[in-house]
Backbone as a ProteinNet text record, in pm:
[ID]
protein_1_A
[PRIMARY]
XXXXXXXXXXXXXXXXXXXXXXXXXXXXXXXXXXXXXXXXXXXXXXXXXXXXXXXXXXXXXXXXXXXXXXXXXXXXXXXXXXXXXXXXXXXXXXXXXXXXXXXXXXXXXXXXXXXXXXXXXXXXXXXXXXXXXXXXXXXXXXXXXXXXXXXXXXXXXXXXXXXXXXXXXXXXXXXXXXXXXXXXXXXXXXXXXXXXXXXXXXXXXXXXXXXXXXXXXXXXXXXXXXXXXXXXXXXXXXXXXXXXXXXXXXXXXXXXXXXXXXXXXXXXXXXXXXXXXXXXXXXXXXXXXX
[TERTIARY]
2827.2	2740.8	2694.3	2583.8	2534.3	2586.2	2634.5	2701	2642.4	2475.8	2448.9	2464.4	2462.4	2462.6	2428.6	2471.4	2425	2306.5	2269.5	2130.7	2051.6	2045.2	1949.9	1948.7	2032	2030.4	1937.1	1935.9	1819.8	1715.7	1701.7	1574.4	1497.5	1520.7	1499.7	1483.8	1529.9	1495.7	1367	1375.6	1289.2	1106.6	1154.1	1047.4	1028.7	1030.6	1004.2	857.3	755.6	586.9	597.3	515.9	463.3	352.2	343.9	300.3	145.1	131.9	18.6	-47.8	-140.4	-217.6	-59.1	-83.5	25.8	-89.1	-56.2	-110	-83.9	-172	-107.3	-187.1	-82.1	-114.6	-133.8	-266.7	-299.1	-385.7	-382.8	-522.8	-623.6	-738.4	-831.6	-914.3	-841.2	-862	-779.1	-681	-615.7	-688.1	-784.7	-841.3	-994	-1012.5	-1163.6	-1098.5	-990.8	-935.3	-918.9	-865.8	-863.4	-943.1	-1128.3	-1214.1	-1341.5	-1299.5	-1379.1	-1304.1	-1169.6	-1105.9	-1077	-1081.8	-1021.2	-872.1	-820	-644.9	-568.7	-472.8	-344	-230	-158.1	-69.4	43.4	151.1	266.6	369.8	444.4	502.1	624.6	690.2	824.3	897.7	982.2	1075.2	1190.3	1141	1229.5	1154.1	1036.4	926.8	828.4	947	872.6	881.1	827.5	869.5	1033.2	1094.1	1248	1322.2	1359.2	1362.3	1490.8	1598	1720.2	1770.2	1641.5	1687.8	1739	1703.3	1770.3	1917.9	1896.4	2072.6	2140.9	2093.2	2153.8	2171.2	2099.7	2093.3	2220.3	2199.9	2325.8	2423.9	2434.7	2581.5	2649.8	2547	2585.3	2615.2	2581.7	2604	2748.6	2768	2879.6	2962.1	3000.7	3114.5	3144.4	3023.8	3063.3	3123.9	3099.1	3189.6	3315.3	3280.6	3458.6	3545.3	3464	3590.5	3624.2	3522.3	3540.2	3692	3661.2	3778.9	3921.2	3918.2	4072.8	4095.1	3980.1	4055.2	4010.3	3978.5	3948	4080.5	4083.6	4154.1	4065.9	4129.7	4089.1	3954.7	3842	3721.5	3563	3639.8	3575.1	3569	3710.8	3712.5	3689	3685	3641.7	3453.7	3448	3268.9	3218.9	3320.9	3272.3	3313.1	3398.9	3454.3	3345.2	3285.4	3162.1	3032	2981.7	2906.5	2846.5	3006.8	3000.3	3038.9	3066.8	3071.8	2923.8	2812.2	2668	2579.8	2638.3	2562.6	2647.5	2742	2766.9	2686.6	2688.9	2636.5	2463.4	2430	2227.7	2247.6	2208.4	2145	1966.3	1900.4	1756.3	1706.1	1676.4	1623.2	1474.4	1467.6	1346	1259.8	1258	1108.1	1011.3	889.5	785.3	711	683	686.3	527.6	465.2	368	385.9	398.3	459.8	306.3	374.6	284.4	363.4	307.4	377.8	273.6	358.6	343.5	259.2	293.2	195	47.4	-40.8	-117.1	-177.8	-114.8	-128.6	29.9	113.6	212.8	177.6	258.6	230.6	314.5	458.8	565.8	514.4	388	334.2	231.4	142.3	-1.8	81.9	247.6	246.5	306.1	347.3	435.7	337.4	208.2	120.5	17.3	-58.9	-119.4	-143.9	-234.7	-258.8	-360.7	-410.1	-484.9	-667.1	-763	-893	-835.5	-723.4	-694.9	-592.6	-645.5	-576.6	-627.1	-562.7	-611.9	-567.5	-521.6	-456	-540.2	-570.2	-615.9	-507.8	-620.4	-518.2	-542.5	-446.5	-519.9	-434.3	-467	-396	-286.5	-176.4	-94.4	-141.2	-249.2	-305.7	-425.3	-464.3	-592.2	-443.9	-390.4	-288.6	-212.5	-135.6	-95.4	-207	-269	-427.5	-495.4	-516.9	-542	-459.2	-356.6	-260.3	-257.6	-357.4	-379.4	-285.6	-248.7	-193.9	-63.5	17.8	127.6	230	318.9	470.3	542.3	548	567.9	692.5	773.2	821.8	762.7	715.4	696.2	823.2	841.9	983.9	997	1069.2	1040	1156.4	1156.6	1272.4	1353.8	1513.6	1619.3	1666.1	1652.6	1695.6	1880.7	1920.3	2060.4	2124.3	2262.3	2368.6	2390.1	2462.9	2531	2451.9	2338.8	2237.3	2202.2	2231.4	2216	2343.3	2463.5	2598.6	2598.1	2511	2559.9	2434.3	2331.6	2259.7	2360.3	2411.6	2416.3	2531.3	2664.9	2720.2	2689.7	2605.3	2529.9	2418.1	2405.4	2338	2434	2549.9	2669.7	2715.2	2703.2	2779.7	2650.5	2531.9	2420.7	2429.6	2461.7	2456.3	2572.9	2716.3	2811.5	2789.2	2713	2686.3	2603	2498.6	2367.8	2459.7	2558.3	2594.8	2674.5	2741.3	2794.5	2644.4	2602.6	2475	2429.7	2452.2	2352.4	2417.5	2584.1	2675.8	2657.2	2584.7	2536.2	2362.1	2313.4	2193.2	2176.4	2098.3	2053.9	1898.2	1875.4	1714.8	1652	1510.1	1441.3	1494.4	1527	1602.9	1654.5	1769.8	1848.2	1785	1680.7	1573.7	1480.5	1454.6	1453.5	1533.2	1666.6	1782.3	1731	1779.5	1786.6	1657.5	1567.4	1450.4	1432.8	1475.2	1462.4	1607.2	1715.3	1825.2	1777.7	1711.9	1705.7	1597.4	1503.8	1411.7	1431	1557.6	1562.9	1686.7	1786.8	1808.4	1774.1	1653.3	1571.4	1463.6	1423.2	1401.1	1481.8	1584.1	1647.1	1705.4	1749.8	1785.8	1675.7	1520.1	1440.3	1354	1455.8	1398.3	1526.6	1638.3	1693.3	1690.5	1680.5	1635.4	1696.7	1728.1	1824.5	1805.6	1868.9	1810.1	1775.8	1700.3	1690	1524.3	1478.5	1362.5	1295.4	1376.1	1303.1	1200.6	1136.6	1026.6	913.9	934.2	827.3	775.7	919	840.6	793.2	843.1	784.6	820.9	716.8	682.8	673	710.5	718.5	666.6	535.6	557.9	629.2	705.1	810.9	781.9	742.7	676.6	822.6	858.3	947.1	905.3	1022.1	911	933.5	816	754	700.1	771.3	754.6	577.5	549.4	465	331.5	343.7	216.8	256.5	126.6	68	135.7	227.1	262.4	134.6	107.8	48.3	101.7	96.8	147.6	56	107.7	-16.9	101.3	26.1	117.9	133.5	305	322.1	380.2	383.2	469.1	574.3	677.3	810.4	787.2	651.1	658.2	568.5	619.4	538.3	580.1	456.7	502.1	489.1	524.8	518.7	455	369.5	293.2	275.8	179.5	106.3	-1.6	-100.1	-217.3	-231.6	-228.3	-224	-403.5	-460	-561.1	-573.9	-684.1	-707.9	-832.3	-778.6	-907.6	-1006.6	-1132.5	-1238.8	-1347.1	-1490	-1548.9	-1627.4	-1748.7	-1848.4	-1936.4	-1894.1	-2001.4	-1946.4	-1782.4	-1718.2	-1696.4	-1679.5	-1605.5	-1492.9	-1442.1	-1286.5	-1306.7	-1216.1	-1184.2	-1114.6	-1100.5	-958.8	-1015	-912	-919	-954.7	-980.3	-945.9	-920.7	-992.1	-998	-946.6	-813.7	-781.1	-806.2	-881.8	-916.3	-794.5	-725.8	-605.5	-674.6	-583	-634.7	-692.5	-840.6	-932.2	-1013.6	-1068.7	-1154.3	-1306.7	-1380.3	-1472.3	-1481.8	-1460.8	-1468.6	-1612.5	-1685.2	-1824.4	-1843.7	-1813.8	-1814.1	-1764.3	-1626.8	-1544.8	-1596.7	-1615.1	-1672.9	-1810.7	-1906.4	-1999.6	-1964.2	-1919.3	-1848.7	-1749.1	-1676.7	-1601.2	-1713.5	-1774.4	-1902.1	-1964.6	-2016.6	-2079.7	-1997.1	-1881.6	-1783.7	-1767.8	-1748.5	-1754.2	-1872.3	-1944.6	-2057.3	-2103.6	-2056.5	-2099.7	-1982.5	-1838	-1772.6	-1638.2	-1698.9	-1594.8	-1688.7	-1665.8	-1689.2	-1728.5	-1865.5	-1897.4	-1847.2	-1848.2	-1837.2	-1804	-1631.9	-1616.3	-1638.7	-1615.5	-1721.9	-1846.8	-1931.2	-2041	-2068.4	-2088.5	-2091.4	-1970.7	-1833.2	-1692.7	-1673	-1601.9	-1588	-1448.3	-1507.7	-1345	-1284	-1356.2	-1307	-1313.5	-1136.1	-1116.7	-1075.9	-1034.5	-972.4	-813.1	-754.4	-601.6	-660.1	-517.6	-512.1	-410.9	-353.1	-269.9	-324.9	-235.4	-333.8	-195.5	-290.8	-205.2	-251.8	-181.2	-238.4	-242.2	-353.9	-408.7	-349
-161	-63.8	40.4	82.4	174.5	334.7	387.9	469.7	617.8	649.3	742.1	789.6	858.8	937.1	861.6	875	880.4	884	1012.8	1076	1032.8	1024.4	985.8	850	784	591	569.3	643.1	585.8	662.1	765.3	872.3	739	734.6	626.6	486.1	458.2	283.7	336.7	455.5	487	503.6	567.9	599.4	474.8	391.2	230.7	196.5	161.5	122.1	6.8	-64.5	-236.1	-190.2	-266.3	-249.7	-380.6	-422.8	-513	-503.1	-590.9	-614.5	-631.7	-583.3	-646.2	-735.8	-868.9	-898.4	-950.2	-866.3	-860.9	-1035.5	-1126.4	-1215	-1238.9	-1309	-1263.6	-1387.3	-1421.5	-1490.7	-1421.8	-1556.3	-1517.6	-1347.3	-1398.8	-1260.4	-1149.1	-1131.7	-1081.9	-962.4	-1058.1	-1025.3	-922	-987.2	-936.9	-789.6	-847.7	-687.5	-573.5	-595.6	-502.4	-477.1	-519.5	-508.7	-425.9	-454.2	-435.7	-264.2	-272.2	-138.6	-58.3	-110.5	9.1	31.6	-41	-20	-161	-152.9	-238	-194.1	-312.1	-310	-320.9	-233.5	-200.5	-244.4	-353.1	-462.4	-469.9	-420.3	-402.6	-505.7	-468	-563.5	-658.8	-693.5	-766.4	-895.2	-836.5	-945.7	-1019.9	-977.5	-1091.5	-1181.4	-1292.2	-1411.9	-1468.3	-1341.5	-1376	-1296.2	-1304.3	-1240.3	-1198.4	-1268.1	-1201.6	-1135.8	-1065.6	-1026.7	-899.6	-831.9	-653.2	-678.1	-789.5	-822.8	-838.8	-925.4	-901.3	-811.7	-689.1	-576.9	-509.7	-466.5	-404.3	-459.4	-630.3	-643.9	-605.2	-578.8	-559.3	-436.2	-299.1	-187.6	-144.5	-279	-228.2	-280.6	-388.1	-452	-324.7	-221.6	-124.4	-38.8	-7.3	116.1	106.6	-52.5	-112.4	-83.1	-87.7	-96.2	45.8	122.5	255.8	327.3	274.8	323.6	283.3	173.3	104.4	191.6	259.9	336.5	441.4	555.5	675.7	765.8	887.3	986.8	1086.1	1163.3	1344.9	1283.8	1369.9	1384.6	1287.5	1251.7	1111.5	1017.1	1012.2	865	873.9	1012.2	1030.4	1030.8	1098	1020.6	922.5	826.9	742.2	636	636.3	593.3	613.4	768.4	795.8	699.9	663.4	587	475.4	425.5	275.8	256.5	371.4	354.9	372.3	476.8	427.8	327.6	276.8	147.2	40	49.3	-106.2	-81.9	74.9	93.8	93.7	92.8	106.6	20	-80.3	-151.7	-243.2	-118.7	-222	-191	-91.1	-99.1	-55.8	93.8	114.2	164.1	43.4	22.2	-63.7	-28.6	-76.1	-159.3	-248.3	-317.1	-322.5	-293.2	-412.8	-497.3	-603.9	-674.9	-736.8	-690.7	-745.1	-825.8	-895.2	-1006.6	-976.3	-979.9	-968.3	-1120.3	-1222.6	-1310	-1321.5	-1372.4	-1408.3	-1549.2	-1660.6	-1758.3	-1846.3	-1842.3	-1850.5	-1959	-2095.7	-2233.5	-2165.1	-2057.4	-2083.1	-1959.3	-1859.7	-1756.3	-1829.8	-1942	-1980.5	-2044.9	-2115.3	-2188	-2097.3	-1981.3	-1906	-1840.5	-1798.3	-1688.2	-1773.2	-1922.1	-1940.7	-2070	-2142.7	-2324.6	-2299.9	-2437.1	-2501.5	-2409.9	-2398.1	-2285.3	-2202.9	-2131.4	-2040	-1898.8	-1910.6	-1797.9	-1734.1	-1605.5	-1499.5	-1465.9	-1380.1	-1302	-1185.7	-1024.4	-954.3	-833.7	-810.7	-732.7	-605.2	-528.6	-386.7	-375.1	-253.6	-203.5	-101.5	-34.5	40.9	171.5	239.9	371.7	339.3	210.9	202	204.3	131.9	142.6	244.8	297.8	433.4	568	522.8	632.7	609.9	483.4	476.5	496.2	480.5	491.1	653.6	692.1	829.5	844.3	960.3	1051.6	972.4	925.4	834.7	877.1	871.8	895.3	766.9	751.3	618.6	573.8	466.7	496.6	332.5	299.9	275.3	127.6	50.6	-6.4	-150.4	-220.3	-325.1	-423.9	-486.6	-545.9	-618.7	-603.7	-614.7	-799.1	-912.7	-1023.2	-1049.4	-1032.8	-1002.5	-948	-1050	-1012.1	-813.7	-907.4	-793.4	-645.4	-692.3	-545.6	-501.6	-559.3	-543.5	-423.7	-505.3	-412.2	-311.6	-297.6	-183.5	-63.1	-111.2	-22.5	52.4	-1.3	36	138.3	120.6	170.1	319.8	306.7	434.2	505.3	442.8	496.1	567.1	462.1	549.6	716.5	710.1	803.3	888.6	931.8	977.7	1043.8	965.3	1012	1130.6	1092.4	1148.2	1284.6	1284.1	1381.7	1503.7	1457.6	1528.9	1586.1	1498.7	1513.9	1656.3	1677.5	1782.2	1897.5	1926.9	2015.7	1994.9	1959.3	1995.4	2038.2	2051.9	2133.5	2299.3	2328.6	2471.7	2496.3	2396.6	2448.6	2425.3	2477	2491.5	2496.1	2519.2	2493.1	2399.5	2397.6	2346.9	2260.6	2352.4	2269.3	2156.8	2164.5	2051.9	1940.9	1970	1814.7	1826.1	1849.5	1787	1696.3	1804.3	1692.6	1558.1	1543.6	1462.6	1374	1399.4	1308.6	1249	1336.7	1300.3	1138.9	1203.3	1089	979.9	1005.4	842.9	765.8	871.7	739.7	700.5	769.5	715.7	556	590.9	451.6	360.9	418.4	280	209.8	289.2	236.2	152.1	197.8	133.5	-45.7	-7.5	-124.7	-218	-193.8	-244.8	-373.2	-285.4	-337.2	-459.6	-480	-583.1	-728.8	-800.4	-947	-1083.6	-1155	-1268.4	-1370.5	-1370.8	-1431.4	-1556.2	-1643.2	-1717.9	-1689.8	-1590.6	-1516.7	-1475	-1494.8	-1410	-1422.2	-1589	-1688.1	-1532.6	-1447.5	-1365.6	-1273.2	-1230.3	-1132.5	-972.7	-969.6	-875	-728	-640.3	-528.1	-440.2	-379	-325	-178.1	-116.1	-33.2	10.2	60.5	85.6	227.7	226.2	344.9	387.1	455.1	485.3	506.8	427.8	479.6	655.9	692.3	788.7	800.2	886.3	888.6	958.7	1051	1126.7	1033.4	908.5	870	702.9	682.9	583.2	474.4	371.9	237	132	-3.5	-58.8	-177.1	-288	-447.8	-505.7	-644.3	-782.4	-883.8	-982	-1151.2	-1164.6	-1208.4	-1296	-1457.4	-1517.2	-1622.9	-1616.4	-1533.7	-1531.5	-1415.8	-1337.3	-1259.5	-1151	-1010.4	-889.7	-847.8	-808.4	-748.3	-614.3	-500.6	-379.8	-357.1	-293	-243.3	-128.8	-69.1	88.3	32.8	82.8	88.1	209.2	134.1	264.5	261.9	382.8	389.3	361.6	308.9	265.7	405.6	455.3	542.8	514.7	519.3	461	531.3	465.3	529.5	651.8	715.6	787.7	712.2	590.7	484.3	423.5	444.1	393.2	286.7	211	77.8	73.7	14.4	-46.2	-67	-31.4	-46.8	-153.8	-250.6	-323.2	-417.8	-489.5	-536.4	-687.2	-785.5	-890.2	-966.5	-1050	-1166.9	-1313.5	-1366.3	-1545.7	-1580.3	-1689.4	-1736.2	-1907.4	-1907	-1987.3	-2160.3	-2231	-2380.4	-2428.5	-2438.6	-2474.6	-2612.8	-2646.3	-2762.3	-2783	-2633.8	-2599.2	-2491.3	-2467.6	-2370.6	-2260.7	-2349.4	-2303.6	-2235	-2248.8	-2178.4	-2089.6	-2089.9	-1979.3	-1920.5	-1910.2	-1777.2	-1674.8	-1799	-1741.3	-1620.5	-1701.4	-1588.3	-1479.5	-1479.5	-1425.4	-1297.7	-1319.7	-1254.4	-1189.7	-1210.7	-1165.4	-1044.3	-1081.9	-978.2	-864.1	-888.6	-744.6	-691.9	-757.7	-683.7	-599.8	-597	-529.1	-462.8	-472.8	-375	-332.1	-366.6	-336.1	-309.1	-265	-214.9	-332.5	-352.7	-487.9	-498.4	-389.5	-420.2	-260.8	-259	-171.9	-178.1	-262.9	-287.7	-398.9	-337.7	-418.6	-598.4	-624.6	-775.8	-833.8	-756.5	-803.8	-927.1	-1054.9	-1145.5	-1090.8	-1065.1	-1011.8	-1128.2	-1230	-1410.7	-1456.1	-1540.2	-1604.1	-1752.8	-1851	-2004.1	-2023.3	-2029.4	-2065.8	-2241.4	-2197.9	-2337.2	-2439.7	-2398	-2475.5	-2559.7	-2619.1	-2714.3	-2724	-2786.1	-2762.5	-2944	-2990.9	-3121.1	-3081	-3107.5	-3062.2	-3132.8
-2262.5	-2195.9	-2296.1	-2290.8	-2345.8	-2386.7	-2488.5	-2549.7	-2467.8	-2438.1	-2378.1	-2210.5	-2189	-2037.9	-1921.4	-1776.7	-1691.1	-1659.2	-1717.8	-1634.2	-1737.5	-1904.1	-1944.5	-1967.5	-1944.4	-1898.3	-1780.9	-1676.4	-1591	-1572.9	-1661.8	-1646.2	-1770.3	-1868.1	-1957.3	-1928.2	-1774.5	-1770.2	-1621.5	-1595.9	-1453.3	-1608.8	-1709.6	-1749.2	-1858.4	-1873.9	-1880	-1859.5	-1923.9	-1924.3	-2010.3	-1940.9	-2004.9	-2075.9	-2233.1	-2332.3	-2327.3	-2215.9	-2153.5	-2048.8	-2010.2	-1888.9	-1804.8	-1680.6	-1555.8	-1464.8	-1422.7	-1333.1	-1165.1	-1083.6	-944.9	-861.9	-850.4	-769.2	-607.9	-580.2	-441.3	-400.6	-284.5	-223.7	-268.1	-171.2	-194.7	-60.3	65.7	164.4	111.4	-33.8	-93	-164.3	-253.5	-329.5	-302.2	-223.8	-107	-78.9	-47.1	59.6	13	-179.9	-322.2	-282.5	-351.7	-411.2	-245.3	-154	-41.5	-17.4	53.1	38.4	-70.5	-158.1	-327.1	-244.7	-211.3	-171.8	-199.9	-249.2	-217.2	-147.7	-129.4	-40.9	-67.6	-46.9	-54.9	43.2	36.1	131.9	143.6	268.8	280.8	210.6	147.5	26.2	140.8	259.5	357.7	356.6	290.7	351.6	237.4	107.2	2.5	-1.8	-111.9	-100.1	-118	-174.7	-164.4	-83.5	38.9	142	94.2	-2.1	3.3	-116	-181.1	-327	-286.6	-177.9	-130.5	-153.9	-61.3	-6.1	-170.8	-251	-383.5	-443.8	-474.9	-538.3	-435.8	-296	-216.6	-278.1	-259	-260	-442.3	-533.1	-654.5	-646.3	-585.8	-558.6	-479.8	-370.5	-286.9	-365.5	-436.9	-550.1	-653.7	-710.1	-782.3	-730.9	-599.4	-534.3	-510.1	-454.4	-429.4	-567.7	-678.1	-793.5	-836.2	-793.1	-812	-696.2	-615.3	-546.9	-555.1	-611.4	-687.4	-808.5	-869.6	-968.3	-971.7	-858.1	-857.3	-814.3	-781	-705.9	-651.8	-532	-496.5	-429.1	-534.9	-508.6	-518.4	-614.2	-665.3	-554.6	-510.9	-462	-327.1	-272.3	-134.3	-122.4	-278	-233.4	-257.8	-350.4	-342.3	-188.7	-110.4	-15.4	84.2	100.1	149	156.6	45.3	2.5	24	12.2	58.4	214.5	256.7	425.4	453.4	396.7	437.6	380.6	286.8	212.6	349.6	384	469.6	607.8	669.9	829.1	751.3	665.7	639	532	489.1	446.3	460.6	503.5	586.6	429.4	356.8	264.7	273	243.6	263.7	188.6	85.9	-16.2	27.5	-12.6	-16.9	-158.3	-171.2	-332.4	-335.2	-475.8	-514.6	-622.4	-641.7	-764.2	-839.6	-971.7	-1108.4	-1210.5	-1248.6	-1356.1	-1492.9	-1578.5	-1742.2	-1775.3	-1714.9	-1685.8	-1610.6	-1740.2	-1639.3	-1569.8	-1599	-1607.7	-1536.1	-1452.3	-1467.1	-1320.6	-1363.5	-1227	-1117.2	-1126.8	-1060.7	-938	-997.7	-916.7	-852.6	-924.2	-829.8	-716.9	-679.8	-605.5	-532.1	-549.8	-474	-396.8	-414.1	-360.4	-294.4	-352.2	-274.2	-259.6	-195.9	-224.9	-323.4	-335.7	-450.6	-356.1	-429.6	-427.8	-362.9	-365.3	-259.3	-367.5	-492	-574.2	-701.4	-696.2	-791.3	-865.4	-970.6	-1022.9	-1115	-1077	-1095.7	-1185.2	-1304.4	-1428.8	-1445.7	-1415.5	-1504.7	-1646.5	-1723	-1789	-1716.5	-1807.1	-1761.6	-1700.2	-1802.3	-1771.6	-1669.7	-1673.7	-1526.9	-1418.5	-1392.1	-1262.7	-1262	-1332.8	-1252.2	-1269.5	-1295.3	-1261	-1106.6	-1084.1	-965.2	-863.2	-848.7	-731.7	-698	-619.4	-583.1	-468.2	-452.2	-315.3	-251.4	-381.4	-292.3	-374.1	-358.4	-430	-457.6	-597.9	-585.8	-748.5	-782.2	-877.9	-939.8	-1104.6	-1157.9	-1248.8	-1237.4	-1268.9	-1300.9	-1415.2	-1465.9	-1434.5	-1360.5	-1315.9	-1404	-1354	-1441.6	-1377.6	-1464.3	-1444.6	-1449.8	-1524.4	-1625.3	-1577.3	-1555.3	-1442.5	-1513	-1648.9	-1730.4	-1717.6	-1790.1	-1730.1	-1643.2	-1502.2	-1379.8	-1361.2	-1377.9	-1334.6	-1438.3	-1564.2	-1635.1	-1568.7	-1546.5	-1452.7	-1347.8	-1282.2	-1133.1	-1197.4	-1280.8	-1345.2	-1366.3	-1424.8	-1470.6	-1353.2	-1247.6	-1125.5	-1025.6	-1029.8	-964.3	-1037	-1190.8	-1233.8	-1230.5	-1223.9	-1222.1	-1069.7	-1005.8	-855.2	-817.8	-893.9	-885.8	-947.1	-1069.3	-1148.7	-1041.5	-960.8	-872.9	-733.1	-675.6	-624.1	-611.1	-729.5	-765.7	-747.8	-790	-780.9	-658.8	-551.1	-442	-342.5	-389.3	-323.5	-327	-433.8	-450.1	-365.7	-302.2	-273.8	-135.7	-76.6	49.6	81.3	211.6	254.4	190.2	154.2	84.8	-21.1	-149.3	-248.2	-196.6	-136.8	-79.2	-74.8	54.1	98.2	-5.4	-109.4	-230	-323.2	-355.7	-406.6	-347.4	-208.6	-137.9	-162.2	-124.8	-135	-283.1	-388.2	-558.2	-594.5	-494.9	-522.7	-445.2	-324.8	-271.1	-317.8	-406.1	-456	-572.9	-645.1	-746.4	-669	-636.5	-566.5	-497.1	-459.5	-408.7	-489.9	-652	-745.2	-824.6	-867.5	-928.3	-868.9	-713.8	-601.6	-626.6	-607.6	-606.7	-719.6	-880.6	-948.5	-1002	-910.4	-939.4	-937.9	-953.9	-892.3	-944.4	-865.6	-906.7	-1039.2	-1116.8	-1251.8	-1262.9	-1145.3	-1119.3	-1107.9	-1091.7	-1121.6	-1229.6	-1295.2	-1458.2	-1564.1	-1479.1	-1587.5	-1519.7	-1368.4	-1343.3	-1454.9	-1548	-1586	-1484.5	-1382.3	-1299.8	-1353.6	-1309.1	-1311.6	-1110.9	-1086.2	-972.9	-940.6	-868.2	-800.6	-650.6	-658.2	-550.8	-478.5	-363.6	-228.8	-135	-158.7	-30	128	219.8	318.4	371.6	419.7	471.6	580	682.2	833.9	834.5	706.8	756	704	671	607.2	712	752.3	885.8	774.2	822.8	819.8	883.8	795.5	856.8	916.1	967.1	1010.1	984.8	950.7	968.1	1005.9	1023.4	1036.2	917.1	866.1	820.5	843.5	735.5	795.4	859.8	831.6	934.5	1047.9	1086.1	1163.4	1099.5	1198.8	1169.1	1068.3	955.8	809.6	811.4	798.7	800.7	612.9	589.3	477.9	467.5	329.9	287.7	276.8	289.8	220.8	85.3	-8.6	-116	-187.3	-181.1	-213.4	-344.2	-422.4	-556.2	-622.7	-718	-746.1	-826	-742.4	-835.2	-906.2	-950.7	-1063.2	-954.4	-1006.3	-985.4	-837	-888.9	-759	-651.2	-686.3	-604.9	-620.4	-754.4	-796.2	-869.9	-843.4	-884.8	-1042.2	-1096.2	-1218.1	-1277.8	-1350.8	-1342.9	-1501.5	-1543.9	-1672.8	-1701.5	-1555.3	-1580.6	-1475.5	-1429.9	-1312.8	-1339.9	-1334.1	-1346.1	-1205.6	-1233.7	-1103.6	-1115.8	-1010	-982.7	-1001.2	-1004.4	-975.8	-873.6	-920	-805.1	-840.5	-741.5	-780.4	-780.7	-821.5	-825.7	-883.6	-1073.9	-1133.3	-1139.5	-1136.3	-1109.7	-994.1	-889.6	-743.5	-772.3	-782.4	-782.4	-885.1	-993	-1062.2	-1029.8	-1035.8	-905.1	-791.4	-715.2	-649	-651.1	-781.9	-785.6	-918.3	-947.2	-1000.5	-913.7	-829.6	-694	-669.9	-624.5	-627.2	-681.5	-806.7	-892.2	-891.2	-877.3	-863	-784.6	-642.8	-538.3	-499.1	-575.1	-566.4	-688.3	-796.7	-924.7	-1025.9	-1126.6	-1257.6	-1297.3	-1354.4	-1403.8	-1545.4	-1639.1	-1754.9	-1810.4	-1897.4	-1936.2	-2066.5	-2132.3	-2248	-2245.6	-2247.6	-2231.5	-2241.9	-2154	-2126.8	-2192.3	-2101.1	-2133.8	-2067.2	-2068.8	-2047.7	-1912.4	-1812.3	-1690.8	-1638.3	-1629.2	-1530.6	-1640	-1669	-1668.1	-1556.7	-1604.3	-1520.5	-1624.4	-1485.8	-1541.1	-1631.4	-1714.1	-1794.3	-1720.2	-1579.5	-1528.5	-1400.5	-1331.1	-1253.4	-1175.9	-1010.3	-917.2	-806.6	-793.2	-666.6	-530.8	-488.4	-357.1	-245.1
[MASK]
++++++++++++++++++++++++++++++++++++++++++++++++++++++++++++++++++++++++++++++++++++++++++++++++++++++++++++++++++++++++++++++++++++++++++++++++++++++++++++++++++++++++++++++++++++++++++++++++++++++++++++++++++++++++++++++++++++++++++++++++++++++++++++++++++++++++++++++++++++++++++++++++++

């Protein structure tokens, strides 16, 4: 484990930026829905495609507390005893995800997100995406594959917490529901950005939304049922177009169509060209059977 601190071990993995394009994979009513609203969508983490990665990250959290209390005393071990009595009664988990992959070309995302003419993958840079994500509170986070680095995280999230904890015994009013609101999103960042290493060809990158009673939740159908979402606004130019770095258009069987149209597109609602007659569509080099 890492020789430095608590607090600057995860102030340091929270302030973490990808040194590339991230790209967000989507259908094609996915993609429309970007480029038509200037919003994406922020998707309860119950309701990704791996419905049980929360449950992994908890149960890596409640195994740390458990060991904490085999070798704590006094004060320690009563908060930590605390802890893990509300991590077992709440576990729903209440982040909101948008996931980006360091890939842009990747077979194991076109089959996960969509069928064959039926996929996207749209790129920004680092400073176009957290520039756009206006009026939301949100944390920024590169997901951890690696058992080992997984448990030395949480390690250092426990002792970070223990550390804050102490300090918010001195404050009241306001302050307080600050503390408070500052610790739970940093644990529901950190929770969020864990993921089973069985995952890791993703590459993923994560913005993570806490939920918020005071800002409108949306629903749609998904496959297993009602999906609870954000709409997070995208901020755009002078004209009201979307900004973004880069269009792969998924395995289709009509490259020509689809660019066409996917030209059309930017056109009537994205930035056609941030450097002049920039090449934004690309075609994956991978291929999919219909």
């Amino acid at each position: 484990m890492s020789p430095i601190g608590p607090i600057k071990a995860i102030n340091n993995f929270l302030r973490l930026r990808p040194q590339e394009l991230l790209h967000h994979y989507t259908t094609s009513d996915g993609l429309i829905g970007i480029f038509e609203s200037r919003a994406i969508w922020a998707t309860s983490i119950h309701h990704l495609n791996d419905a049980e990665e929360y449950v992994h990250a908890t149960k890596l959290l409640r195994d740390e507390l458990e060991k904490r209390l085999k070798g704590e005393t006094g004060q320690r071990k009563a908060t930590f005893a605390n802890w893990l009595n509300d991590l077992i009664r709440d576990e729903r988990g209440r982040a909101f995800i948008v996931s980006f992959s360091e890939r842009s070309d990747d077979l194991s995302q076109w089959r996960a997100y969509a069928n064959c003419d039926n996929a996207y993958a749209i790129a920004f840079d680092q400073r176009e995406m957290l520039g756009m994500l206006t009026d939301f509170e949100f944390s920024h986070v590169k997901c951890v594959y690696s058992l080992e680095e997984q448990k030395d995280l949480l390690i250092h999230l426990v002792d970070y917490l223990y550390k804050y904890s102490l300090r918010q015994m001195t404050l009241t009013g306001d302050r307080w529901w600050e503390w408070l609101g500052r610790t739970n999103k940093v644990v529901i960042s950190v929770l969020a950005a864990l993921k089973h290493p069985s995952f890791k060809e993703e590459r993923e990158w994560r913005v993570v939304v806490p939920l918020n009673s005071k800002r409108r939740l949306f629903f749609r159908t998904g496959r297993f049922g009602i999906v609870p979402f954000y709409k997070i606004p995208l901020l755009t130019d002078s004209h009201n177009r979307l900004s973004f770095s880069q269009i792969t258009v998924g395995p289709t069987r009509d490259k020509k169509a689809a660019e066409f149209a996917i030209d059309e597109l930017i056109g009537c609602c994205g930035v056609p060209w941030k450097t002049p007659f920039e090449t934004l569509v690309r075609h994956t080099e991978t291929s999919l059977r219909s």
